[in-house]
C-alpha positions as CSV (number, residue, x, y, z in Angstrom):
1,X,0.1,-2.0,14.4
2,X,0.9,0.4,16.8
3,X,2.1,3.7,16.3
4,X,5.6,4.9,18.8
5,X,6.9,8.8,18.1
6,X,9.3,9.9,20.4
7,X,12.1,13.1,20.7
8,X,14.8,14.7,22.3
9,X,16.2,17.8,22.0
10,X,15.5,21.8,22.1
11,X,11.9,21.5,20.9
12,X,8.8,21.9,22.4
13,X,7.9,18.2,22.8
14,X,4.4,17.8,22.9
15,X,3.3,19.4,19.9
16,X,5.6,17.7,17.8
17,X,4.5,14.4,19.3
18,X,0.9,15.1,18.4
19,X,1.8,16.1,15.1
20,X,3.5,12.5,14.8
21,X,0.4,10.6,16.4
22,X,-1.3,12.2,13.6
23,X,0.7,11.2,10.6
24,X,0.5,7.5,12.0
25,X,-3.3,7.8,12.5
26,X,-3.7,5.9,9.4
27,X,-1.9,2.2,10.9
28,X,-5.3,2.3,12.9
29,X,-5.5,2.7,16.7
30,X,-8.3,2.9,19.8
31,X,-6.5,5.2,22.2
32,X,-3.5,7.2,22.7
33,X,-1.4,9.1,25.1
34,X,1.9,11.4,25.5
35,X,4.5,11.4,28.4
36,X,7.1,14.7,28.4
37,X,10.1,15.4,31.1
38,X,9.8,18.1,33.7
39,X,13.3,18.4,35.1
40,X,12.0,21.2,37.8
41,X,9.3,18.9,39.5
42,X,11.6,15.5,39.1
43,X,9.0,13.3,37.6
44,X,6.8,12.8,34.4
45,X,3.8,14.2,33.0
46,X,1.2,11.8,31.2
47,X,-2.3,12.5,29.2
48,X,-4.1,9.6,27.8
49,X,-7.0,9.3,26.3
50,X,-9.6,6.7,24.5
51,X,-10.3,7.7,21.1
52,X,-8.2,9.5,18.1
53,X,-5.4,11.7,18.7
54,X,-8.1,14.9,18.6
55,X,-9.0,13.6,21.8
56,X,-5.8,13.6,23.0
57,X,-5.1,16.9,21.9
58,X,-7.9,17.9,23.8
59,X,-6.7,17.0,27.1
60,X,-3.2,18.3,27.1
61,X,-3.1,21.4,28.8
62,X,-1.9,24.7,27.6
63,X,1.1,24.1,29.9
64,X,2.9,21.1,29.1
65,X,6.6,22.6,28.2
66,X,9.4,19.7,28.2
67,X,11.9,19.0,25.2
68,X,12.3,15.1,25.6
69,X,9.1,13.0,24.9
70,X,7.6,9.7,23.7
71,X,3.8,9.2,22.5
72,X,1.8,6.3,21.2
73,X,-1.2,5.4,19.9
74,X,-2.5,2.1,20.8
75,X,-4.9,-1.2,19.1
76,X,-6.0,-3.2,21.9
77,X,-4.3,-7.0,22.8
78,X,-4.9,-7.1,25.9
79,X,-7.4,-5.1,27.8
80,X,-10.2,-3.3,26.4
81,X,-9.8,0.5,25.1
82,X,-9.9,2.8,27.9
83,X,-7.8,5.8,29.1
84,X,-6.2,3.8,31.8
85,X,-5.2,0.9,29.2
86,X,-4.1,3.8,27.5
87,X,0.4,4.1,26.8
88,X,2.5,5.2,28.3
89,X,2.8,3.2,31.1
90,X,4.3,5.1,34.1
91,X,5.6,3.2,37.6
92,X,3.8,4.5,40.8
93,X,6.3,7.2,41.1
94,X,6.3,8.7,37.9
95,X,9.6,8.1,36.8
96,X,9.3,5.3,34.1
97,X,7.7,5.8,31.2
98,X,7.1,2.9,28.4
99,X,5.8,2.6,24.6
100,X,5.1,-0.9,23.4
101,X,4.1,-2.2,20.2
102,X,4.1,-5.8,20.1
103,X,2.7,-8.5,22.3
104,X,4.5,-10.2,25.9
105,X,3.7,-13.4,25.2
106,X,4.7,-14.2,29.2
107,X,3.1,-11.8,30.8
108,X,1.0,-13.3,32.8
109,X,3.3,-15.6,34.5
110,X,5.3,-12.1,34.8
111,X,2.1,-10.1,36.2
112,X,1.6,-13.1,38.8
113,X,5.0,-13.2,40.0
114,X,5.2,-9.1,40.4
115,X,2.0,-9.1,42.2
116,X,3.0,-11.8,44.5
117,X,6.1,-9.4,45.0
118,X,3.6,-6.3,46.1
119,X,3.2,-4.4,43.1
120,X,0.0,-3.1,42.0
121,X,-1.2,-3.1,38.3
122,X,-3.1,0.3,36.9
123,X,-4.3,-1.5,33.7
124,X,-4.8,-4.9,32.0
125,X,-2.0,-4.7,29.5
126,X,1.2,-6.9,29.0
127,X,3.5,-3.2,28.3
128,X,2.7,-2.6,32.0
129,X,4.9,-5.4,33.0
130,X,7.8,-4.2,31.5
131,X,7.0,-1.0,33.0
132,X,7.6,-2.3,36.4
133,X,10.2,-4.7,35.1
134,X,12.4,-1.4,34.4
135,X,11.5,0.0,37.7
136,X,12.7,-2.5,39.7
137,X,15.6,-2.9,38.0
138,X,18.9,-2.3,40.2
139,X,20.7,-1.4,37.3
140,X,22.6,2.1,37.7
141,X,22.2,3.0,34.2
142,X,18.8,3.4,32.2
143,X,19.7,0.9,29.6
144,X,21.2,-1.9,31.8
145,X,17.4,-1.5,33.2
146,X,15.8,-1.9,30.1
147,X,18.4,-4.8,28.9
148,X,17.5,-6.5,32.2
149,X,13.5,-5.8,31.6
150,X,14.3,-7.5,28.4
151,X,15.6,-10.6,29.2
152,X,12.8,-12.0,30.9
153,X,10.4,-10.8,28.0
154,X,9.3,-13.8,25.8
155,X,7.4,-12.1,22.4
156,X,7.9,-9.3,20.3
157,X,8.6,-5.7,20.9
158,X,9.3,-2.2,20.0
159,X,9.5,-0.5,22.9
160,X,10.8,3.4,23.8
161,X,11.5,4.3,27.2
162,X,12.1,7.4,29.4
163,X,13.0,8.1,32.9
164,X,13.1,10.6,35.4
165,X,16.4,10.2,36.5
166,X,17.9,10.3,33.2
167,X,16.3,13.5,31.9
168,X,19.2,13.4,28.9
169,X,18.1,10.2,26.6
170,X,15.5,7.6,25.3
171,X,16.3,4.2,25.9
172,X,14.5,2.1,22.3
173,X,14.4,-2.0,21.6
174,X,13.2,-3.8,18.6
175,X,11.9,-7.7,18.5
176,X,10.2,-7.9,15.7
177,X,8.0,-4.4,15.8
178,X,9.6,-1.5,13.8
179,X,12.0,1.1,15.7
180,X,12.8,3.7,13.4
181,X,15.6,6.6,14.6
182,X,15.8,9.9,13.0
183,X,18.9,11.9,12.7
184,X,18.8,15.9,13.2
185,X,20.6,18.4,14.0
186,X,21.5,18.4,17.7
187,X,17.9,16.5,18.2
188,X,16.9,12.7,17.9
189,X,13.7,11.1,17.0
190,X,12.3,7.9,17.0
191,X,9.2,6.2,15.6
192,X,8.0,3.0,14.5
193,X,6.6,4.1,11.1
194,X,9.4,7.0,9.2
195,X,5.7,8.9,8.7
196,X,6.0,10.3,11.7
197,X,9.6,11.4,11.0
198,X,9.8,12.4,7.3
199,X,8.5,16.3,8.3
200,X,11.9,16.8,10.1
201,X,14.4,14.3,9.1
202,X,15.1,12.2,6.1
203,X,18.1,10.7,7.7
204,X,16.5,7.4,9.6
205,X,18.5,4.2,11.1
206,X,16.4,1.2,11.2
207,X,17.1,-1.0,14.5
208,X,17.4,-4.6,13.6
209,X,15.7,-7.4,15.9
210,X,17.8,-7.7,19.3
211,X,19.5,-4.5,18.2
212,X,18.8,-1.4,21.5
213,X,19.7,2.6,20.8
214,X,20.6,5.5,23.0
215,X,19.2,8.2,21.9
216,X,20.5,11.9,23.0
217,X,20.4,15.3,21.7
218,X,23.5,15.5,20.4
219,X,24.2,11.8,19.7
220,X,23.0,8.1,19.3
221,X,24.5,4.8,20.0
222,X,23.3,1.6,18.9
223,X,24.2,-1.6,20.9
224,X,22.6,-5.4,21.0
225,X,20.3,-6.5,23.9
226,X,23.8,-8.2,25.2
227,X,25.2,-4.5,24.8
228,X,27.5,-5.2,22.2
229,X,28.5,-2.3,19.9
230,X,26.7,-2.1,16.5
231,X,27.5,0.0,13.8
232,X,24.7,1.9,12.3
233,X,24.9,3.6,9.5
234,X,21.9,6.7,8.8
235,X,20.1,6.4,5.3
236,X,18.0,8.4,3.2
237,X,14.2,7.9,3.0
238,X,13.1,8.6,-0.5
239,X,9.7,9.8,0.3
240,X,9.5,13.2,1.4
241,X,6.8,14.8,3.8
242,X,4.2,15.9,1.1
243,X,4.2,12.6,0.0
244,X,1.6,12.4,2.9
245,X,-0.9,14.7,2.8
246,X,-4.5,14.4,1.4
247,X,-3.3,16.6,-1.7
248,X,-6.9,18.0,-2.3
249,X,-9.0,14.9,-1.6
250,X,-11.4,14.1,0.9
251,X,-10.0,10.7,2.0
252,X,-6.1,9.4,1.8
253,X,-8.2,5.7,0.0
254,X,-9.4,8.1,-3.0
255,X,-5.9,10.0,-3.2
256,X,-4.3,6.5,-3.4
257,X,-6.8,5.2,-6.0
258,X,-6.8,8.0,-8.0
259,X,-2.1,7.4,-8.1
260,X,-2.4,4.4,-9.9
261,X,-1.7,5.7,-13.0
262,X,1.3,7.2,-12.1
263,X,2.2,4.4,-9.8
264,X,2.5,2.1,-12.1
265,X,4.3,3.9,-14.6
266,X,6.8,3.9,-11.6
267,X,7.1,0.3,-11.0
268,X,7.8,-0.1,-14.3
269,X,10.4,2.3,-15.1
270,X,14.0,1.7,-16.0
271,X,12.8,-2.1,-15.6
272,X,12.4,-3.0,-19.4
273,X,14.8,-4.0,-21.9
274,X,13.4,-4.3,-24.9
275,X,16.8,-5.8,-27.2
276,X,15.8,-9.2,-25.3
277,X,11.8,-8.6,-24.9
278,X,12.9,-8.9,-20.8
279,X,13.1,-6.7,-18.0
280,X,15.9,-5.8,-15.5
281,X,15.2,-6.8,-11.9
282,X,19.0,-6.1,-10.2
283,X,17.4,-6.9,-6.5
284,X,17.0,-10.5,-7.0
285,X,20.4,-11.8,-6.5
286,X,19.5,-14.0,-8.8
287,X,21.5,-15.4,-11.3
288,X,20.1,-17.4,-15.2
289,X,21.4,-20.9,-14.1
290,X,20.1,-20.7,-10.8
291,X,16.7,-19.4,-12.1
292,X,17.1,-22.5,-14.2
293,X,17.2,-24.5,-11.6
294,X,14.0,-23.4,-9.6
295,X,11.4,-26.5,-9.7
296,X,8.8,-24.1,-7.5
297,X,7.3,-21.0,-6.3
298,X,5.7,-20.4,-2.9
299,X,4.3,-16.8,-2.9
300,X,3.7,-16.2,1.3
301,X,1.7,-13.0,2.2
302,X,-1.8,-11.8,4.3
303,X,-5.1,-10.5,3.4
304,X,-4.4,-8.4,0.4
305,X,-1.1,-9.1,-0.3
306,X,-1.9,-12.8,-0.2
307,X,-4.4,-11.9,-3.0
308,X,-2.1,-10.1,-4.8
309,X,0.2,-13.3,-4.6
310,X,-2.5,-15.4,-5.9
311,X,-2.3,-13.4,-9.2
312,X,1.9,-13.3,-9.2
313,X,1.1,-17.5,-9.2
314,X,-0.8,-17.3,-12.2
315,X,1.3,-15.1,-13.9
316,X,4.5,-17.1,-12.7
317,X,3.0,-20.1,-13.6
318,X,1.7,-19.0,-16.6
319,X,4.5,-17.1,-18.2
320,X,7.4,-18.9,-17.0
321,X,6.1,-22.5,-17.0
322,X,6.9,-23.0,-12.8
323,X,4.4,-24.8,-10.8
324,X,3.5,-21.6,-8.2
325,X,1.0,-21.6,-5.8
326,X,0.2,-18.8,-3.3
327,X,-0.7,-19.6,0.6
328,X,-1.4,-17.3,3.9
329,X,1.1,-16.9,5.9
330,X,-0.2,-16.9,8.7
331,X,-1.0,-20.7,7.7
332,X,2.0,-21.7,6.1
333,X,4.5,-20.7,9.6
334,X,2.1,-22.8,11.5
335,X,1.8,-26.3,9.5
336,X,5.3,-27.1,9.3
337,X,5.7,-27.1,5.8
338,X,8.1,-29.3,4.2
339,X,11.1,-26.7,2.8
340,X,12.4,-27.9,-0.3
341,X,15.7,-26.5,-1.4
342,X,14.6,-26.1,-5.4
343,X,11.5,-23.9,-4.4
344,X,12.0,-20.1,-4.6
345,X,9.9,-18.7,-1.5
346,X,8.9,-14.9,-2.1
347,X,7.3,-13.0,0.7
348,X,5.0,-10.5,0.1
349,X,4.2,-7.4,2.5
350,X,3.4,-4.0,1.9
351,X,4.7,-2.7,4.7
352,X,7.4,-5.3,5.1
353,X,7.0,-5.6,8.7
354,X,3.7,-7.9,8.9
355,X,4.4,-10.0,11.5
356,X,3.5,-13.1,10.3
357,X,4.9,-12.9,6.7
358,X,8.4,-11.8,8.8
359,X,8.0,-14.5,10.9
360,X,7.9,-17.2,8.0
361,X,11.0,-16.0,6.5
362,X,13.0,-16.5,9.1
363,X,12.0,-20.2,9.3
364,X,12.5,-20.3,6.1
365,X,15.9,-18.9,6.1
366,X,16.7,-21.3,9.2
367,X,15.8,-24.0,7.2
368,X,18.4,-23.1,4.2
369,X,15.6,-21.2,1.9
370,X,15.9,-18.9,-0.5
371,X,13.6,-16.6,-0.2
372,X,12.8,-13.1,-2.2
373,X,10.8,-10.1,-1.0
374,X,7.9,-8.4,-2.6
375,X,7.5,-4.7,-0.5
376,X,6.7,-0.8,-0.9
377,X,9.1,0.2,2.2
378,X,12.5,0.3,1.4
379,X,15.0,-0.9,4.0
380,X,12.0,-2.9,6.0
381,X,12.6,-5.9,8.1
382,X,11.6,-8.4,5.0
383,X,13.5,-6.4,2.3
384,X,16.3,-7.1,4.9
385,X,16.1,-10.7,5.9
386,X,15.5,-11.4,2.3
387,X,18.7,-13.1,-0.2
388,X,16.8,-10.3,-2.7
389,X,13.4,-9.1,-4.0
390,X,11.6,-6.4,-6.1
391,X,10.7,-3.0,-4.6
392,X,7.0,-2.5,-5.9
393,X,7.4,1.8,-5.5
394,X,3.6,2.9,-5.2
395,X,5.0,5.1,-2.8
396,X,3.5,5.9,1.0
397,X,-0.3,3.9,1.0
398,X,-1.7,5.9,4.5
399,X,-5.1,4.5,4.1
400,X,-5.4,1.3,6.5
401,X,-7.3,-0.4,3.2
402,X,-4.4,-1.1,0.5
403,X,-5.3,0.3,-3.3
404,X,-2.3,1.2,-5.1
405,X,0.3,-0.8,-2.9
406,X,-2.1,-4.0,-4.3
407,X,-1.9,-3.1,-8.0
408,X,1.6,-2.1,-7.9
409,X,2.7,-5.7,-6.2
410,X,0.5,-7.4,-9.0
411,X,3.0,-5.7,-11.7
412,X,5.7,-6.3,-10.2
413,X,4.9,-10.1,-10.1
414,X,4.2,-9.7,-13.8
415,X,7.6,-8.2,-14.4
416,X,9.1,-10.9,-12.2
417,X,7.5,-13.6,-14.6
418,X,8.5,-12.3,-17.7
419,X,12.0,-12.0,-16.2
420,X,12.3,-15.6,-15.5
421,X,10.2,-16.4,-18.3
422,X,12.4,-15.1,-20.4
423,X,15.0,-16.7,-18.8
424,X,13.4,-20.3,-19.6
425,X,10.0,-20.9,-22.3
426,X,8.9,-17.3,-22.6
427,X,9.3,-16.7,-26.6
428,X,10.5,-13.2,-27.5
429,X,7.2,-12.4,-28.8
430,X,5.2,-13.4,-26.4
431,X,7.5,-11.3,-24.1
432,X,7.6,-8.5,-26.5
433,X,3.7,-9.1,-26.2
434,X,3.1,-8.6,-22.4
435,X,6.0,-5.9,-22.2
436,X,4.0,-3.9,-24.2
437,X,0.7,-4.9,-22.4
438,X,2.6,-3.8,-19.4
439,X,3.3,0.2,-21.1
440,X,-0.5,0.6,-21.2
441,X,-1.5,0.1,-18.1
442,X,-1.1,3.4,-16.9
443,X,-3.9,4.8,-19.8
444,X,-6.0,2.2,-19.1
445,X,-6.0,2.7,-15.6
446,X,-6.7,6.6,-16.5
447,X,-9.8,5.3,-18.4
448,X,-11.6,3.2,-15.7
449,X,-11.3,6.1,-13.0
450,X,-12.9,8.5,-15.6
451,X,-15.9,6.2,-14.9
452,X,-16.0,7.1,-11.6
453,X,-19.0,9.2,-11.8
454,X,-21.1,6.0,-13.1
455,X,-19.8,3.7,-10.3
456,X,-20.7,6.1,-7.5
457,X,-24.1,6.1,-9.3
458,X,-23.9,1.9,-8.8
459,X,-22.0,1.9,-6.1
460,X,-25.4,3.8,-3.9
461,X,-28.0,1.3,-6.0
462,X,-26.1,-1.8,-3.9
463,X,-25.4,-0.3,-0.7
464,X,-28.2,-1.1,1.2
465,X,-27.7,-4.6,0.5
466,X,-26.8,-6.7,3.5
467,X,-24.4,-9.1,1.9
468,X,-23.0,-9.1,-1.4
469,X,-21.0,-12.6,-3.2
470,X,-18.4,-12.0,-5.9
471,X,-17.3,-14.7,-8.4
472,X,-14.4,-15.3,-10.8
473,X,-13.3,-17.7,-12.4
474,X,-9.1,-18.7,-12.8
475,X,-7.5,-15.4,-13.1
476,X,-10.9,-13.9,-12.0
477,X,-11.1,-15.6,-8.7
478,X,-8.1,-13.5,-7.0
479,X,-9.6,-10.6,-8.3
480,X,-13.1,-11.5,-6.4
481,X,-11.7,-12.1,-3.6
482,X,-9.8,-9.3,-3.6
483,X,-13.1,-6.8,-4.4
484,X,-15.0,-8.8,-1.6
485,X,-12.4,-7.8,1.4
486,X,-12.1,-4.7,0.0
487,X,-16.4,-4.5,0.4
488,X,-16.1,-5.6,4.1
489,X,-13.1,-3.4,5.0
490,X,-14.5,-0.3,4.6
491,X,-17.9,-0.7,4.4
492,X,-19.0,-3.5,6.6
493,X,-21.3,-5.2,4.4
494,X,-20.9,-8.8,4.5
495,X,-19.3,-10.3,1.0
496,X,-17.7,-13.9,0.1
497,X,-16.2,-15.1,-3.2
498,X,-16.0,-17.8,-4.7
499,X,-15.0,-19.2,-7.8
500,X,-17.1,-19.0,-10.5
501,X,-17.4,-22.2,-11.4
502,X,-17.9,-23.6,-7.5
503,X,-21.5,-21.9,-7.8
504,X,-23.4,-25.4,-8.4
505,X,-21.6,-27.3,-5.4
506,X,-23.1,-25.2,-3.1
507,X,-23.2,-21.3,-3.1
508,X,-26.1,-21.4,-5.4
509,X,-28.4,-21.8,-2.8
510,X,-27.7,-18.3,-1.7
511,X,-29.3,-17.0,-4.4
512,X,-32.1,-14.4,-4.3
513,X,-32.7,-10.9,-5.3
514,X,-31.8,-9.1,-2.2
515,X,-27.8,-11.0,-2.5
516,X,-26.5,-9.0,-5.0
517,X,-23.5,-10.9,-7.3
518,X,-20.3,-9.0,-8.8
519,X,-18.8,-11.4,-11.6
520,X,-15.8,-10.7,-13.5
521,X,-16.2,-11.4,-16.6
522,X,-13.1,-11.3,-18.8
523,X,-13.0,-11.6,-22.7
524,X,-10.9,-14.8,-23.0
525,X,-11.1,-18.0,-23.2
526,X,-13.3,-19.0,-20.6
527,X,-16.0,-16.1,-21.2
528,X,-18.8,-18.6,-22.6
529,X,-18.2,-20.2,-19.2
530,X,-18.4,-17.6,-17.0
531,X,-21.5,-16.0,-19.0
532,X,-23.2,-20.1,-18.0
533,X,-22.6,-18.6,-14.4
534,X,-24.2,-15.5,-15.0
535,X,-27.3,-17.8,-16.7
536,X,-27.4,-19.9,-13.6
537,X,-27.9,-16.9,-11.4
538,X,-30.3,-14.7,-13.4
539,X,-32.4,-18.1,-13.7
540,X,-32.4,-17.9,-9.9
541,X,-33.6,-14.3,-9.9
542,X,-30.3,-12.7,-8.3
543,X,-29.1,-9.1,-9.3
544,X,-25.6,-9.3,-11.1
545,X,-23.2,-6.3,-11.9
546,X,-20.5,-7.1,-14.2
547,X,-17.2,-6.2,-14.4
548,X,-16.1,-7.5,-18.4
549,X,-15.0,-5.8,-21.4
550,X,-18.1,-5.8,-23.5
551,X,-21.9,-5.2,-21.8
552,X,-23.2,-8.7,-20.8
553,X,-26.9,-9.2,-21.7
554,X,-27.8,-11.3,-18.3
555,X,-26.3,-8.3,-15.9
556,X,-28.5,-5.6,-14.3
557,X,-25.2,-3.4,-14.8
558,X,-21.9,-3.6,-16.5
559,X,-19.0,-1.8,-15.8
560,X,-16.8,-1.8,-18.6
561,X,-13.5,-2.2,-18.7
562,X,-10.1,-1.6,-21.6
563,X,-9.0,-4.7,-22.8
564,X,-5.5,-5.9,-22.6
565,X,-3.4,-9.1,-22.6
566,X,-5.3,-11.9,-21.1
567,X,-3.0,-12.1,-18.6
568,X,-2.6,-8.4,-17.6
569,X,-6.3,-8.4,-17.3
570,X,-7.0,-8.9,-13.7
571,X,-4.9,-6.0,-13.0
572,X,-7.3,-3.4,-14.9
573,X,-10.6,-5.1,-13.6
574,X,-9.6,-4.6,-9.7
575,X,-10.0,-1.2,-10.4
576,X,-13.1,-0.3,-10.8
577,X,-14.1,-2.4,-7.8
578,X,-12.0,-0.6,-5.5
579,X,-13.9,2.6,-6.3
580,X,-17.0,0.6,-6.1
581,X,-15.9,-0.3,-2.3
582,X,-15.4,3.2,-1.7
583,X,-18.3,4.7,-2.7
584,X,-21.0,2.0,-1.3
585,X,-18.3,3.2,2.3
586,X,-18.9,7.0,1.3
587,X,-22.8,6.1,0.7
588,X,-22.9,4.7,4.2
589,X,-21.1,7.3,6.1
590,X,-18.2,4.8,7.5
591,X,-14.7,5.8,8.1
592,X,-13.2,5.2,5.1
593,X,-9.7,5.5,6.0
594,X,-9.8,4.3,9.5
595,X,-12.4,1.7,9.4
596,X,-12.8,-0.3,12.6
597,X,-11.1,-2.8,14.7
598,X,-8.4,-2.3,11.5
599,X,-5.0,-1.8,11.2
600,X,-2.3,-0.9,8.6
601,X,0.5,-2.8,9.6
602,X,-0.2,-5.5,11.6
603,X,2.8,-6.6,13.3
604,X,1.2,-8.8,16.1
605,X,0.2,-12.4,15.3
């Protein structure tokens, strides 16, 4: 969740740190701070601040020279947001520095039994106790310090540390937080998101959990936390440094919305076959008898990704004939679930680092799972730990709220059920038939944001509402619920869904003009139904804007949308509600990128 930048070599540190802290503003953060070397006076320099990087940047002064560094931006665990809860942590001498992302599950017992010992705390959080930790250490070499720190450290980590005493390196540790290394040329960096890197290195190393790295000027070394020898071998990122930037947009949410289109067209290309009316999904690892064999699907994932999964069970379910249901995982880790050896797990992360989907496929995998990934980052810790998966390829999402990433995950479920499908009941024309639903997605999507114009005009008629309901019905429901957290991400009005046809056992009572309703309102099968709900709230005098494919006589408002197969059709009416989301935000001034207490990649339980 938090964002670690770090650097070694002939550079001027602290600007390039700043830049970094900028490019990993978007994984949302309440304060930051920078550390640098300064081999003449023997010690460290630290700035921290409370607030964005710009305030930050503020404070550093003019001279601040040193060529080895490590920065951070931080989202509050444990004490408040202040400039003293601020990272780095630095010992009382100023010679141990410390970045943490992640959470010390023991540190209190660990604070108590330092303090006991005489050492005095400057801040509330658990990263100071590893600060200390390394201080203390009698170790003659910076690593075997951190490697003892480690040891007694119960939680999860990514962690960069510096010390005075050895000016020439960065000691880094990964449990279960990213720690990213980039490869230049006689310089080393090292961040937890390859944002922060892609401007000067494409070359990155991705530490595995328990896995530590040296890193030099000249040279890096990566080791286990027992200090055994790994072998790491540098890879290519695929997403270069332009990739993100605003490119002429106001906010990174209304970039990502308006790359759909082309998004899309990515996910699906060089994926269809259309001699069998199938698609070609190489990742999976997966082979026709044992797809055969599969008696169930668990799709795991959180917040939007978990609504995104919700719609990969329906089309699963629907297109392949599997029983597949979707579930939190944050939930799912928690109630331990029964793991049956015929059910095909598939976790679902955008940035494949969330904590708590990560954390349910290792159980799973200790329990003899098989388990397939669903993520945008190539080479992440799920995309890794998983026996296979689909890369969904909407490219970087900086925006903490998730747009593209979400409709790009939804397709690629869609091309995962027509794979295995195909493989079982899935006719050829009925494949044939969503295969070529699938080709014009990208013009559809081209057609709803040329409405954009009239939902801005819709979106300010419903913003001063103080709480807005959202209803769907079957594949409608996801959709809702999806449109509702998107409403209360960014723009803080309260919103619920609920399905559509759950409105007479109770949420009916909520009813009144002032509680606007967004229904989705497909035209399939179940259309006569869902225009009863719309009957049952107009009776009620509640306002309703409609998201359908022909104008609905009971709405206040439609917002039309292109038809396509009935199953493809919860894709194409997300849209028009994430634009609606943004502009009610845009109406009401909020921080549309950044919104509060929010993060991009949460990688804390």
């Amino acid at each position: 969740m938090c964002g670690i930048v770090g650097y070694i070599g002939k550079r001027d540190v602290a600007p390039l740190l700043l830049e970094g802290l900028q490019r990993l503003e978007y994984r949302g953060y309440d304060s930051a701070g920078i550390v640098v070397n300064s081999p003449k006076a023997g010690a460290l320099k630290v700035v921290k601040a409370k607030g964005r990087v710009r305030d930050l940047e503020a404070r550093v002064p003019k001279r601040f020279a040193g060529t080895t560094g490590i920065a951070h931006t931080r989202w509050a665990t444990h004490g408040a947001p202040s400039d003293h809860n601020s990272h780095p942590h630095l010992d009382p001498e100023n010679k141990v520095a410390v970045v943490h992302n992640g959470i010390v599950d023991n540190a209190s017992e660990l604070r108590a039994k330092l303090e006991a010992e005489g050492v005095v705390f400057a801040s509330e959080t658990d990263t100071e106790v590893i600060t200390h930790l390394v201080a203390r250490s009698e170790a003659d070499t910076l690593e075997g310090k951190v490697r003892e720190a480690l040891k007694v450290i119960e939680g999860t980590y990514g962690i960069a540390v510096m010390h005075s005493d050895f000016a020439d390196r960065i000691v880094v540790a990964r449990n279960g937080s990213p720690v990213i290394l980039g490869i230049g040329e006689k310089e080393m960096l090292v961040a937890s998101d390859v944002a922060a890197l892609v401007a000067h290195t494409r070359q990155v190393v991705t530490l595995n959990d328990g896995e530590m790295a040296t890193l030099k000027a000249d040279d890096f070394r990566t080791y286990t936390t027992s200090g055994t020898t790994t072998n790491a071998t540098p890879e290519t990122v695929e997403w270069e440094a332009a990739s993100y930037d605003m490119g002429g947009h106001d906010t990174y949410m209304h970039k990502e919305i308006s790359e759909q289109p082309d998004a899309v067209d990515r996910v699906l290309r060089g994926r269809i076959d259309d001699r069998f009316s199938t698609v070609h999904l190489g990742g999976l690892n997966l082979d026709p008898r044992e797809a055969r064999a599969i008696r169930r699907v668990k799709i795991l994932g959180c917040g939007t990704s978990y609504h995104a999964g919700m719609i990969g069970a329906s089309l699963i379910e629907g297109m392949a004939r599997i029983p597949a249901d979707a579930e939190p995982a944050s939930e799912f880790r928690y109630r331990n679930p029964v793991v049956d050896p015929d059910t095909l797990y598939i976790a679902v992360s955008q940035s494949g680092e969330t904590y708590d989907v990560l954390a349910a496929v290792q159980e799973l995998k200790r329990k003899g799972a098989r388990v397939l990934g669903v993520v945008n980052v190539v080479g992440s810790a799920i995309a890794r730990e998983a026996d296979g998966g689909v890369y969904v390829h909407a490219g970087p999402e900086v925006c903490v709220v998730s747009t593209k990433c979400f409709t790009n995950t939804v397709v690629a479920f869609a091309l995962l059920a027509v794979h295995l499908g195909r493989i079982r009941d899935l006719s050829v024309t009925d494949g044939k038939r969503i295969i070529e639903g699938l080709r014009k997605l990208p013009a559809q999507i081209s057609e709803i944001l040329e409405q954009e114009d009239e939902i801005k005009r819709l979106a300010a008629e419903y913003a001063d509402a103080k709480s807005m309901m959202f209803i769907g019905r079957v594949r409608g429901y996801p959709v809702a619920l999806e449109a509702s957290l998107k409403l209360k991400e960014i723009s803080y009005i309260h919103a619920e869904a609920y399905p559509a046809s759950e409105l007479k056992h109770g949420p009916l009572a909520l009813i009144e003009p002032s509680l606007p309703t967004v229904a989705i309102v497909p035209d399939d099968d179940l259309l006569e139904k869902n225009r009863a709900a719309l009957e049952e709230i107009k009776a009620r005098s509640g306002r309703i804007l409609a998201v359908a494919h022909r104008e609905q006589e009971k709405a206040d408002h439609t917002i039309l949308v292109p038809k396509n197969e009935d199953e493809l059709d919860p894709i194409l009416m997300g849209i028009p509600l994430q634009l609606l989301a943004y502009h009610t935000a845009l109406a009401l001034g909020r921080d549309i990128d950044k919104p509060r207490n929010l993060a991009k990649s949460v990688t804390v339980e």
